[in-house]
C-alpha positions in Angstrom: 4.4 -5.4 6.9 3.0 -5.5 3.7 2.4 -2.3 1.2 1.1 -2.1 -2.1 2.0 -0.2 -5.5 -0.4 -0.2 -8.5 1.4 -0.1 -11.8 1.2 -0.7 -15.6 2.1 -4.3 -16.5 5.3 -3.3 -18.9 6.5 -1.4 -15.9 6.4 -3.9 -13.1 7.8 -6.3 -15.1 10.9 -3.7 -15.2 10.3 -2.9 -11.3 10.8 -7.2 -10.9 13.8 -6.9 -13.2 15.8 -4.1 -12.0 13.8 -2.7 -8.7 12.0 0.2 -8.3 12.9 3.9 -9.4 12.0 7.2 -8.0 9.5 9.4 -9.5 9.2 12.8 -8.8 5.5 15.1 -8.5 3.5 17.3 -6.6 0.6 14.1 -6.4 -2.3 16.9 -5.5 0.4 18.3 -2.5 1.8 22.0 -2.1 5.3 20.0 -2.3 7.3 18.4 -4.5 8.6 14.4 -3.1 10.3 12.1 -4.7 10.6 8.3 -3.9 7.8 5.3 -5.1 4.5 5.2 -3.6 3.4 2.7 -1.5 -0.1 2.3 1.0 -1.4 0.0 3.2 -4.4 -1.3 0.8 -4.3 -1.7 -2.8 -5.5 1.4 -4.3 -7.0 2.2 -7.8 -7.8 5.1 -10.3 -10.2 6.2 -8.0 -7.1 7.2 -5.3 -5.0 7.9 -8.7 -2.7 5.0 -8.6 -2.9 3.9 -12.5 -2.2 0.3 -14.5 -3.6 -2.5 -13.6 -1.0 -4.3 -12.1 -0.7 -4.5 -8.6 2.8 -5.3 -6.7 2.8 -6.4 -3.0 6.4 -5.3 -1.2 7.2 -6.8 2.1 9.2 -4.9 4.3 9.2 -3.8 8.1 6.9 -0.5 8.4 10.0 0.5 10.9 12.3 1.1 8.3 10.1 3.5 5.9 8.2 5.2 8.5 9.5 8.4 8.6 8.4 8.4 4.6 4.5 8.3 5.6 2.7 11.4 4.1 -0.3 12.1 6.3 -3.4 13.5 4.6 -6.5 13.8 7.0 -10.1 12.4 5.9 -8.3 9.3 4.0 -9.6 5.6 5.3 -5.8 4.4 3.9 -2.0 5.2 4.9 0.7 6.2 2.2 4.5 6.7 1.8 6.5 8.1 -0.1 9.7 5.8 0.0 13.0 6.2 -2.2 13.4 3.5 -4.4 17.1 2.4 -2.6 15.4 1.4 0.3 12.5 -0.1 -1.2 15.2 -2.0 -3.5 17.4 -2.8 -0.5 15.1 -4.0 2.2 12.1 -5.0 0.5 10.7 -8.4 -0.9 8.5 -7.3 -3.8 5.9 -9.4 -5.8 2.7 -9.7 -8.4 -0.6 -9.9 -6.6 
């Protein structure tokens, strides 16, 4: 399956160099996750994904699954993935 992640152009370039990293924030949530956010569309400042760069990451919706974060009332899916398995088992690439 195919995910997105919107990101500044200095950073993807480092995301294409060395894979992703794990960030770490409450994101508008009671609790704090850690890992690299990922959804099912390609989102923009108005869902608060920043930078106009836009990375597509390939990789079987079985294996990050578990990672979804599940807010009602949104017309898109997100995870919440750590960066290993994103780095591991994903095929990541400019839009």
């Amino acid at each position: 399956m195919v995910f997105y992640h919107r990101t500044t152009e200095k950073a993807a370039a480092k995301i294409l160099k060395g894979g992703f990293r794990d960030g770490q924030g409450r994101y508008m949530t009671t609790v704090t996750l850690q890992g690299v956010w990922v959804s099912d569309v390609p989102l923009d400042s108005n869902e608060g994904a920043k930078g106009h760069t836009l990375l597509k990451v390939s990789i079987p919706v079985a294996i990050i699954g578990s990672y979804e974060v599940v807010e009602e009332g949104k017309p898109y899916r997100e995870w919440v993935v750590p960066a290993a398995i994103l780095n591991e088992n994903g095929k990541t690439q400019v839009v």
